[in-house]
C-alpha positions as CSV (number, residue, x, y, z in Angstrom):
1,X,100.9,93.2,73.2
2,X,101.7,96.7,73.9
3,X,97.7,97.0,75.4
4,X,98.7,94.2,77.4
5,X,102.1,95.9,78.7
6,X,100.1,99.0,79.5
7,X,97.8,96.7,81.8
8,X,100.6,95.0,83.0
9,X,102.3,97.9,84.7
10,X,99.0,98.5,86.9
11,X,100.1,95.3,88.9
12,X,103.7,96.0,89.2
13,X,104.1,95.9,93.2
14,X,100.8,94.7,93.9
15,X,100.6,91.6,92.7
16,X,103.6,89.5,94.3
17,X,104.6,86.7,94.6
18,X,102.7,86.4,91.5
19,X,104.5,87.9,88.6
20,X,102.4,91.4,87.2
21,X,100.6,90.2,84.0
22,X,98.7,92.2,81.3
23,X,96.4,91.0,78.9
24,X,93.9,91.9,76.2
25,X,91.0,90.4,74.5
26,X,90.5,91.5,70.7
27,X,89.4,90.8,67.5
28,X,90.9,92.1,64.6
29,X,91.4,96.2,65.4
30,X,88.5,96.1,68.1
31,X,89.4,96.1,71.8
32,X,86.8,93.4,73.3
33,X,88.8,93.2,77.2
34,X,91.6,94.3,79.0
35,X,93.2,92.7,82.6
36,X,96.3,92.5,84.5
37,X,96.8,90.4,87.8
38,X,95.3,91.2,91.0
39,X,96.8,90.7,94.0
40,X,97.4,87.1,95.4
41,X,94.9,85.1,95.4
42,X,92.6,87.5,93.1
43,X,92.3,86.8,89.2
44,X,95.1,86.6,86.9
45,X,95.0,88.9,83.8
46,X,94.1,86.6,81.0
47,X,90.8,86.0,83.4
48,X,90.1,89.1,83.9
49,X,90.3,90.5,80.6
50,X,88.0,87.5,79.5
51,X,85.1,88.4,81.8
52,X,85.6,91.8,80.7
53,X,84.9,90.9,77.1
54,X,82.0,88.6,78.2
55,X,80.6,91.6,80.1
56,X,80.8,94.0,77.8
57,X,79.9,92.2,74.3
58,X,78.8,88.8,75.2
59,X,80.1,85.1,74.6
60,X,79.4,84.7,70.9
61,X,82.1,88.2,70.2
62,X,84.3,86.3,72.2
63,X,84.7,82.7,70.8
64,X,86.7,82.7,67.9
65,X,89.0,86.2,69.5
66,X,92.7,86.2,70.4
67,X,94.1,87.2,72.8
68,X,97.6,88.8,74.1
69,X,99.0,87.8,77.3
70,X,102.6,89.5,78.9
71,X,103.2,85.7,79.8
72,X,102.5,82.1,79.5
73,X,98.7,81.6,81.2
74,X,99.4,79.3,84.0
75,X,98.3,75.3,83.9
76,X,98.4,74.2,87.2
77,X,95.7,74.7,90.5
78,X,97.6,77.4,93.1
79,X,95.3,79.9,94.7
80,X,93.3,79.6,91.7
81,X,92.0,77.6,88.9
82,X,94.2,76.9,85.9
83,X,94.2,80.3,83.6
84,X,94.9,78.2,80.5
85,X,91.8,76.4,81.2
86,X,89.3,79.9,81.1
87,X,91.2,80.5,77.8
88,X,90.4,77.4,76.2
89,X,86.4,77.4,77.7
90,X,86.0,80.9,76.3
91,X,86.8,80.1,72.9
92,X,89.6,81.9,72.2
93,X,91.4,80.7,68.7
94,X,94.2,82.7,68.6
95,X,96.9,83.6,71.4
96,X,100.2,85.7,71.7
97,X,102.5,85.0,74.6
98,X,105.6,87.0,75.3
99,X,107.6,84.8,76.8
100,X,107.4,81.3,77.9
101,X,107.1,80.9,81.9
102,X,110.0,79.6,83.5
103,X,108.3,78.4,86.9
104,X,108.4,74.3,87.0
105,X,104.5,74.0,87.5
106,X,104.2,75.7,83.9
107,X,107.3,75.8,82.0
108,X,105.2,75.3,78.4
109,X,102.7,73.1,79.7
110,X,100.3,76.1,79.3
111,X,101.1,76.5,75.8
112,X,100.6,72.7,74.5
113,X,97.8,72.5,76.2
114,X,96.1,75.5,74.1
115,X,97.6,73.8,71.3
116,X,95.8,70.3,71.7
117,X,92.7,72.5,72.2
118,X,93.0,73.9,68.7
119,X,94.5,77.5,69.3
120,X,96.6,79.1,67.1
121,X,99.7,79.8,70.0
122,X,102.8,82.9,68.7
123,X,105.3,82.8,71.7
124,X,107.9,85.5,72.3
125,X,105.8,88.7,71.0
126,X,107.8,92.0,72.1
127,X,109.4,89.2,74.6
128,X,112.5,92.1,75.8
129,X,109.8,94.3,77.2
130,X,107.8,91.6,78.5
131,X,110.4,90.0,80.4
132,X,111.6,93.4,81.6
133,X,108.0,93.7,82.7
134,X,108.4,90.3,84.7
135,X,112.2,90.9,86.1
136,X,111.4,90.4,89.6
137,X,109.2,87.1,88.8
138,X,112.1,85.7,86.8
139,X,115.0,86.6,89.0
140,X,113.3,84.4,91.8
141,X,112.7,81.7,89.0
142,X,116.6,81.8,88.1
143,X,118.7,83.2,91.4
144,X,116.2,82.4,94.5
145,X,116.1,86.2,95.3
146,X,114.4,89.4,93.8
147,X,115.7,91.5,91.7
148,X,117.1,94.4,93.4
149,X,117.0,98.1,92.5
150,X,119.3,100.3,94.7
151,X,118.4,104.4,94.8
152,X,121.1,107.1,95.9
153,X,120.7,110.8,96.3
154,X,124.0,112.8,96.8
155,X,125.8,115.7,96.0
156,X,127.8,116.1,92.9
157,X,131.1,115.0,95.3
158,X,129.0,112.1,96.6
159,X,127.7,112.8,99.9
160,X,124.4,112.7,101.1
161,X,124.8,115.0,104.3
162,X,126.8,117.0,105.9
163,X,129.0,116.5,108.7
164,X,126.6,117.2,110.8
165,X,124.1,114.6,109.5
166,X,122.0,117.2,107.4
167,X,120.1,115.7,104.4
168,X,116.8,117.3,103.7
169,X,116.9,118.1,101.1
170,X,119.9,117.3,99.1
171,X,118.4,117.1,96.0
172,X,114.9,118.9,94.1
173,X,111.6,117.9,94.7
174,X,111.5,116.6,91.0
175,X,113.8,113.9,91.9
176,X,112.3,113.4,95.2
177,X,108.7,112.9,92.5
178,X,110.7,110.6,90.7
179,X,111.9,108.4,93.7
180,X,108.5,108.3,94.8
181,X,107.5,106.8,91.1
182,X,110.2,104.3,91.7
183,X,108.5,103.1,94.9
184,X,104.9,102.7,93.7
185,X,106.1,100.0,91.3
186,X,108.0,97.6,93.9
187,X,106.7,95.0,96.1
188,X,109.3,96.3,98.9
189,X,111.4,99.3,100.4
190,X,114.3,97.8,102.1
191,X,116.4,100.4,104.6
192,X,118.9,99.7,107.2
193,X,119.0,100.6,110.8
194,X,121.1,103.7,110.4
195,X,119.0,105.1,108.0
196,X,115.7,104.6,110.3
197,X,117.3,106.0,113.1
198,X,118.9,109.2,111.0
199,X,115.9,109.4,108.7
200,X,112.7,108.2,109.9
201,X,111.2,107.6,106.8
202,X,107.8,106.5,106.3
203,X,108.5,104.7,103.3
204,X,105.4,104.8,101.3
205,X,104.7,106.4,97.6
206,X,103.3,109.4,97.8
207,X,101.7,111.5,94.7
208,X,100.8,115.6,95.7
209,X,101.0,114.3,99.1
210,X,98.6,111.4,99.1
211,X,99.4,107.9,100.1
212,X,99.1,105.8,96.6
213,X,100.9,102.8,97.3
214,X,102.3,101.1,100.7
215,X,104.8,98.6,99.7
216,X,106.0,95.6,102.1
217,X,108.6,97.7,104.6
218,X,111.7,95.7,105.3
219,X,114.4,97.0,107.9
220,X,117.7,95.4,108.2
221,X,118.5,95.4,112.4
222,X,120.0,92.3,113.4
223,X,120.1,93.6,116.7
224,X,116.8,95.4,116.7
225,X,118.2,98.9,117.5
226,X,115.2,100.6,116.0
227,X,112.3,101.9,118.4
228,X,109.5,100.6,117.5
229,X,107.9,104.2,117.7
230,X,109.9,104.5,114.2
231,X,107.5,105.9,111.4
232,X,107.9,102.6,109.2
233,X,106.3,100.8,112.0
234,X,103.3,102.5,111.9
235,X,99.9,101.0,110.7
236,X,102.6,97.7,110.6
237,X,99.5,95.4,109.5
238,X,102.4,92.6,109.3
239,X,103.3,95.0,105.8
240,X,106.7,96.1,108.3
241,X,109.3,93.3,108.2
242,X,112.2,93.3,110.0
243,X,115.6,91.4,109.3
244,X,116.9,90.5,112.8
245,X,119.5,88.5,114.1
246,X,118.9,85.5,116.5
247,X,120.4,86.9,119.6
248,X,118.1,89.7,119.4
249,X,116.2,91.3,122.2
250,X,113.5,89.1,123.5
251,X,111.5,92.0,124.7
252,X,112.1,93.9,122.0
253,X,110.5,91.2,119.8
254,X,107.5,90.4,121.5
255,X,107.2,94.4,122.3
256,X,107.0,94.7,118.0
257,X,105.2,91.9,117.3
258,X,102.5,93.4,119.4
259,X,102.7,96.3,116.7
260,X,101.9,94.0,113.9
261,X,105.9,93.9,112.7
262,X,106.3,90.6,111.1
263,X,110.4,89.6,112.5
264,X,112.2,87.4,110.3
265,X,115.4,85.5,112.0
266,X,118.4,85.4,109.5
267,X,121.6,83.7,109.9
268,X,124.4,86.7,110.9
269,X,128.0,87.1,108.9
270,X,130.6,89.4,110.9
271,X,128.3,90.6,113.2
272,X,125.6,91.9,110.2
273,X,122.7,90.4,108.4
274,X,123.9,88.0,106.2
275,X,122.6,89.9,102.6
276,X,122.2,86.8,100.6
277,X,120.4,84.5,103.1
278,X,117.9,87.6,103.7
279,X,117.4,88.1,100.0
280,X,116.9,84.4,99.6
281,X,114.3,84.5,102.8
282,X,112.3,87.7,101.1
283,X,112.1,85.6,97.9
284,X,110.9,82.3,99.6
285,X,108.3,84.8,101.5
286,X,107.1,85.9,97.7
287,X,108.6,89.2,97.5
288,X,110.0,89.9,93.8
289,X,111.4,92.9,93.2
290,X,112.9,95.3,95.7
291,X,114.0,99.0,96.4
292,X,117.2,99.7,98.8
293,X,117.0,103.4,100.0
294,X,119.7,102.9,102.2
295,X,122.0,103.7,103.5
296,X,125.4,104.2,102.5
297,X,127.1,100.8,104.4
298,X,124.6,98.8,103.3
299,X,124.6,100.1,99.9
300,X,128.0,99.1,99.4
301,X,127.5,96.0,101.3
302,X,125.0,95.0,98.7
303,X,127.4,95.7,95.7
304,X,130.3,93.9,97.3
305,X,128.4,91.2,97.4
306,X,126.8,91.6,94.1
307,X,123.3,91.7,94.7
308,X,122.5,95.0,93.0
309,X,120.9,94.5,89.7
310,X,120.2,97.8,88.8
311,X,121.7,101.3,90.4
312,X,119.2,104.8,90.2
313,X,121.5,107.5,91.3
314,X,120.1,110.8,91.7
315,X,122.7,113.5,92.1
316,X,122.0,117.5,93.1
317,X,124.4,120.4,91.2
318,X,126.0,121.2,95.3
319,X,129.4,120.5,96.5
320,X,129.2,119.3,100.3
321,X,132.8,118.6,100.8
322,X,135.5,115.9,102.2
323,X,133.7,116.6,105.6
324,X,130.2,115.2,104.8
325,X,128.9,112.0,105.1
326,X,129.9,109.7,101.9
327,X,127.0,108.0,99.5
328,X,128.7,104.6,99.3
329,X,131.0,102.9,102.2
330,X,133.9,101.0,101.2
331,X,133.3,98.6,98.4
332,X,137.2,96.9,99.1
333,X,138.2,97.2,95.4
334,X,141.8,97.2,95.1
335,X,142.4,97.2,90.7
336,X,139.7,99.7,88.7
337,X,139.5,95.8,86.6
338,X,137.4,94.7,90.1
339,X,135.2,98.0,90.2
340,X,131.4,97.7,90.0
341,X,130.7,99.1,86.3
342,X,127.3,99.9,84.8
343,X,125.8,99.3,81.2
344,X,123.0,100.2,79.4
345,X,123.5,103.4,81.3
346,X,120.9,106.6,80.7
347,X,121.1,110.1,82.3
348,X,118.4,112.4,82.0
349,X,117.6,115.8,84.1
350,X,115.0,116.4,86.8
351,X,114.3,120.0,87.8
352,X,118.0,120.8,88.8
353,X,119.1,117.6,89.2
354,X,120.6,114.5,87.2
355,X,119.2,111.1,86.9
356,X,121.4,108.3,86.5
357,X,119.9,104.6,85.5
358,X,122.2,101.7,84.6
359,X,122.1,97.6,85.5
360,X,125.4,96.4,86.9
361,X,127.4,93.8,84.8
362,X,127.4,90.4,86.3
363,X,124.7,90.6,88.8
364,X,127.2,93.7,89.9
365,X,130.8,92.2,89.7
């Protein structure tokens, strides 16, 4: 199951809205196939590390393997054929599941059905890393929105620029290596309008300055303020999404949809995206896991309504000052008992700088 794990992670952010699957093929100590997901509508992972095995050593190694799979294989028709039904023609005897899958087409109909064909079935092997692998898949299952990662970079006083609106670069380019890690494995980048106009960031994850991985880009501009000359507009190939409002800018619409930026209307609260009905809309649209850059309002926007599940804060050994611009906006806590509070919290150094990970308590309240 750890094999499978290590496949798994190769699909994390490419295989939306399915959920990023690893599996292996073996018998006894030997390694016969490995797989994880493609992206939708390509091969799931139990199939692919099946016709591995067949490739490589042939159908008679294959009947009578097992085989370890990150989650339950599915047992309904979607973009593809039933994987429990591959399972079953290949022969395979034995089969470890990490967890069972929650989603209503499934939900343990996979596993009785490689029962009644004879399989030996072990259910919930190393099932805390394998549902940690599948967080994204089974926050949509349970809350009807991803799970959602937000990333801060400040000084040690909590600022991320100066009064002036300097920010590059607060912190080290070991963090800034480490942020870019963070992106590869999401299905989206999510930034609001003030940070694309201050910024212009590209947002794509980059390794020694190549382009590995171009998650879905989603801007929140209910009013479409953004230019659509903006950086995260370009090569749009409806992979840039904007969160507008309905009384936005007719010609401002039609001018991006002719970029290939996919606009997605959202019901308005105060004046401002309404956070939970987008989060609900990016689910429904198959996105599972995302990763909010920004910026400070709308960071704190998230965690007053608690919709941050998990909080990277990256923070530089330099003192900016009262004057500087602040990390978070006002989160409207009145007692410390009503503060957002992390658990499970880790800190660990990069270059010069710290790295703070830890998953808000109650969904972030």
């Amino acid at each position: 199951m750890r094999l499978a794990l290590v496949q798994a992670r190769r699909a994390r952010g490419r295989s939306f809205p399915n959920p990023p699957v690893g599996a292996v093929v073996y018998r006894g100590a030997r390694v016969l196939g490995r797989g994880y997901t493609r992206p939708v509508g390509g091969a799931h992972a139990e199939v692919v590390a099946i016709e591995s095995a067949l490739r490589r050593h042939g159908a008679s190694a294959v009947r009578g393997a097992s085989l370890a799979v990150t989650l339950e294989p599915c047992s309904h028709v979607g973009r593809t054929d039933p994987c429990v039904d591959r399972v079953v023609a290949a022969g395979i005897r034995r089969v470890a599941v990490g967890h069972v899958d929650p989603h209503p087409q499934v939900a343990g109909r996979g596993l009785r059905r490689l029962r009644r064909a004879g399989a030996q079935v072990q259910v919930g092997v190393l099932e805390a890393e394998c549902r940690a692998q599948h967080r994204g898949f089974l926050s949509v299952q349970a809350r009807g929105r991803p799970f959602v990662i937000l990333k801060l970079a400040s000084s040690l006083d909590g600022r991320i620029a100066t009064a002036r609106g300097e920010s590059r670069w607060i912190t080290g380019p070991e963090a800034r290596e480490a942020v870019h890690r963070l992106r590869a494995r999401v299905d989206a980048l999510l930034v609001g309008s003030a940070t694309a106009l201050a910024d212009d960031p590209e947002l794509t994850a980059r390794r020694s300055g190549r382009v590995v991985h171009r998650p879905v880009r989603v801007l929140v501009d209910a009013g479409l303020r953004v230019p659509g000359s903006a950086r995260l507009y370009r090569g749009a190939d409806r992979r840039s999404w904007v969160l507008c409002g309905a009384r936005a800018s007719v010609s401002r619409r039609r001018s991006l949809a002719a970029r290939g930026v996919r606009l997605i209307e959202v019901g308005l609260r105060d004046g401002h995206v309404d956070l939970r009905r987008a989060l609900r809309r990016l689910a429904r649209e198959g996105l599972t896991e995302i990763l909010v850059e920004g910026g400070g309002e709308l960071a704190a926007a998230l965690l007053r309504a608690g919709l941050v599940d998990e909080l990277h804060w990256f923070t530089a050994p330099r003192l900016i000052g009262a004057e500087g611009r602040a990390a978070l906006g006002e989160l409207g806590v009145a007692a410390l008992a009503r503060t957002p509070r992390l658990h499970d919290l880790r800190v660990r150094r990069v270059g010069r700088d710290l790295h703070a990970v830890g998953r808000l308590e109650a969904g972030g309240r």
